[in-house]
C-alpha positions, 0 to 999 in steps of 0.5 A, a space after each residue: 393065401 390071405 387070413 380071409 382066405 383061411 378062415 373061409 376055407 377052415 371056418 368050420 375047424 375054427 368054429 369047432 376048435 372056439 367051441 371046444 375052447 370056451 366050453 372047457 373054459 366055462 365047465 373049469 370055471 363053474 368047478 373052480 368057482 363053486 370050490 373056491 366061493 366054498 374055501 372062501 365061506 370055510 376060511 374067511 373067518 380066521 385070518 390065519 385060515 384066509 391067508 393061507 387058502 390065498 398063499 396056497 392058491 397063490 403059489 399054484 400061479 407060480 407054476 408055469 402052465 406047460 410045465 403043470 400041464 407037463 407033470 400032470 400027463 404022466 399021472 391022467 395022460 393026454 387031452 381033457 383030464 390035465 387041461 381040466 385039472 390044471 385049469 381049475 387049479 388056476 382059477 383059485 385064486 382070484 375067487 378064493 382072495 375076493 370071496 373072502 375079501 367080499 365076505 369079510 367086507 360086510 357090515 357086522 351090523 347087518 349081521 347083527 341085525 340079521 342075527 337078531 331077528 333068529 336067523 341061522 348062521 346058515 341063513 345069514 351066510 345064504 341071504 346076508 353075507 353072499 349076496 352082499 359079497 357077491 360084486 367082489 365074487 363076481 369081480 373074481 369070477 371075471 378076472 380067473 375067466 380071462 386068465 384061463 382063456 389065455 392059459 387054456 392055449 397052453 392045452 394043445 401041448 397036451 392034446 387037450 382041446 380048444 383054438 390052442 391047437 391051431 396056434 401049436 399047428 401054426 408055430 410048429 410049421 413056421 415058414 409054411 404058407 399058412 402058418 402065421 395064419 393059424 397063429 392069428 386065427 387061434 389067437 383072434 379067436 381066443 380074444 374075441 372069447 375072451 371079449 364075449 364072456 367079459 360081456 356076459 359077466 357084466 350083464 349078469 352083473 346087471 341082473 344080479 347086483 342090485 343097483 344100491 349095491 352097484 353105486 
């Protein structure tokens, strides 16, 4: 059977498991970004706090992701909890070092000046510093999406959705007529997410990065 052939016959399976896919992926990175925007604005102010928030988001990297997947089944067991555990836990990083870069890279002056005219340290965080940090965020945001698309294959060891499951199927039947099929369906499947994600955090880019900030 040729790979057209396949994803004629398993279109449906294939849509399903991309859906699964991107949907852990967008729900882990909406978790992973609201906590690691929220220890960059705790800790951007000290340097000793900024270092070790980004040693300590660091050192999660360092950890293989099967074996992160493994040490959590015995404590949440199988399927969504570990892959969404682990997941969010390796997107940190790149959000955590580039909130606090972003943060710490706006001109005092402007914040000075918004301190001036009675802005709130609150306010000033809200409407000054986030919004002017936001390029390098976002930059962050990007970089952790790609990351967890590749690593969100590794799932499949735990039961946990998404196309890792057809590439876990694939290398486990190696020699069967179809298996380097489901290897190729599962990993153009996971590019081609990965491609459609990036597109989209450019043209938020577009929307929300005003065009002085973007030059």
């Amino acid at each position: 059977m040729s790979f057209w052939e396949y994803l004629g016959n398993r279109h449906q399976t294939l849509l399903m498991d991309a859906y699964q896919h991107a949907s852990v992926v967008f729900q882990c990175m909406v978790v992973a970004t609201a906590a690691g925007v929220l220890i960059g604005v705790v800790t951007y102010r000290s340097e000793w706090a900024g270092n070790l928030a980004t040693t300590a988001t660091a050192t999660v990297l360092t950890v293989p992701s099967l074996a992160m997947i493994g040490l959590l089944i015995p404590v949440v067991g199988l399927g969504v909890p570990p892959t969404v555990i682990s997941l969010t836990l390796y997107g940190l990083l790149p959000i955590v070092r580039n909130s606090i870069v972003g943060l710490r890279g706006v001109d005092p002056m402007l914040v000075d000046a918004a301190r001036g005219i009675g802005m709130s340290r609150l306010m000033r965080l809200v409407r000054v510093e986030l919004p002017l940090a936001w390029p390098p965020i976002l930059t962050g945001i990007r970089v952790s999406t790609q990351m967890l698309m590749g690593i969100a294959a590794i799932a499949a060891y735990a039961s946990g959705p998404g196309l890792g499951n057809e590439i876990f199927r694939g290398l486990a039947s190696l020699g069967s007529r179809n298996a380097l099929n489901q290897v190729l369906a599962g990993t153009v499947g996971i590019v081609i997410l990965a491609l459609l994600f990036d597109a989209a955090y450019v043209l938020i880019g577009w929307l929300t990065i005003p065009r002085g900030i973007r030059v």
